[in-house]
N, C-alpha and C positions, 0 to 999 in steps of 0.2 A: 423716643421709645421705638423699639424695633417692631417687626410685624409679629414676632414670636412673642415676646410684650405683651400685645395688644391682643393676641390673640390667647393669650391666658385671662387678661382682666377681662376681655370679652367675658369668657367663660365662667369667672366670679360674678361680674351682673348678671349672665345669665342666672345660677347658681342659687343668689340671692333674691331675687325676683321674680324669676322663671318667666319673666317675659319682657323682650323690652322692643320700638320700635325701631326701626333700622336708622330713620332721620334722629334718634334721640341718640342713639351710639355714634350716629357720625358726630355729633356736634360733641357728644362727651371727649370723643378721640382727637377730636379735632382734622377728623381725614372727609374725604370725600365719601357718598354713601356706595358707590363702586366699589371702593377700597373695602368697607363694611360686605358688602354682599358675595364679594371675594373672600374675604375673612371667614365667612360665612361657612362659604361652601366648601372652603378645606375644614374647617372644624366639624362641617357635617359626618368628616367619613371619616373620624375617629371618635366622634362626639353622640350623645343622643339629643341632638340639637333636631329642631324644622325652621321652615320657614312656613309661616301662614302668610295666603297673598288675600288679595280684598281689600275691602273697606277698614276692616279694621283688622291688617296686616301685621303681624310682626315678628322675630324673630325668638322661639320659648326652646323651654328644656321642654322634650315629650313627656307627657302626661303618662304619671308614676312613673318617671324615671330621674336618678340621680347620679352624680359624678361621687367619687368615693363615698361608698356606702360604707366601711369601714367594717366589714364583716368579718376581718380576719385579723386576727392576734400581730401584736407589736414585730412579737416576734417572727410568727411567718412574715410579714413584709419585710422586716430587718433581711432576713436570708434573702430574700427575694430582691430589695435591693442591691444586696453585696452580689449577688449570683449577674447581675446586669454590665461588671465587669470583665467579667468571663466569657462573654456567650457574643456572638457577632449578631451584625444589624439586623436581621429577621428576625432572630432570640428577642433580643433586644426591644423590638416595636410590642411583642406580644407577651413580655413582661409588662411592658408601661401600659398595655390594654389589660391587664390582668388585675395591675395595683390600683389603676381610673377605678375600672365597676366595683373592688371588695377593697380596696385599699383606706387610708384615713388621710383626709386635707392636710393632717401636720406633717404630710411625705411629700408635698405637692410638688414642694424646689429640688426634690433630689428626685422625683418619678420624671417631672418634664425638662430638666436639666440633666440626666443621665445619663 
């Protein structure tokens, strides 16, 4: 599994559970928990991911917040993923931020593979 991999299914447990702790992701992924807190913190700054530290620590989706919320018509995404080939790497990162917050999960492989 690659880190890009792992840093989607990351995002599925998150997704699914909205909260899980950083020693239970390592041992899911079978990585070290460095690797996990790395992971972490790049999906932080595209993600509405935290980290809570403490006693009872662990890595959640922030509270009322969801990764495609699916707000917008088949069809606008359909345009808005075809428009992804057209447009360079800056276009590009702030369509894939656009289709995450109002997009639908069944775009997931062609929003983060794009």
């Amino acid at each position: 599994m690659t880190a890009i991999e792992r840093r989607l299914e990351i995002l599925n447990v998150l997704t699914e559970r909205r909260e899980e702790k950083i020693n239970t992701l390592a041992a899911i992924f079978g990585v070290s928990v460095r690797t996990i807190k790395y992971d972490v913190e790049i999906l932080s700054l595209d993600h509405p991911i935290e980290t809570v530290v403490g006693r009872h620590g662990c890595v959640r989706m922030m509270p009322g917040r969801r990764i495609y919320l699916n707000d917008i018509s088949m069809e606008q995404q359909k345009l808005l993923l075809s428009m992804m080939d057209e447009v360079d790497e800056p276009k590009k990162l702030l369509l894939r931020q656009l289709l995450r917050a109002h997009g639908s999960v069944q775009f997931r492989t062609e929003i983060e593979g794009g």
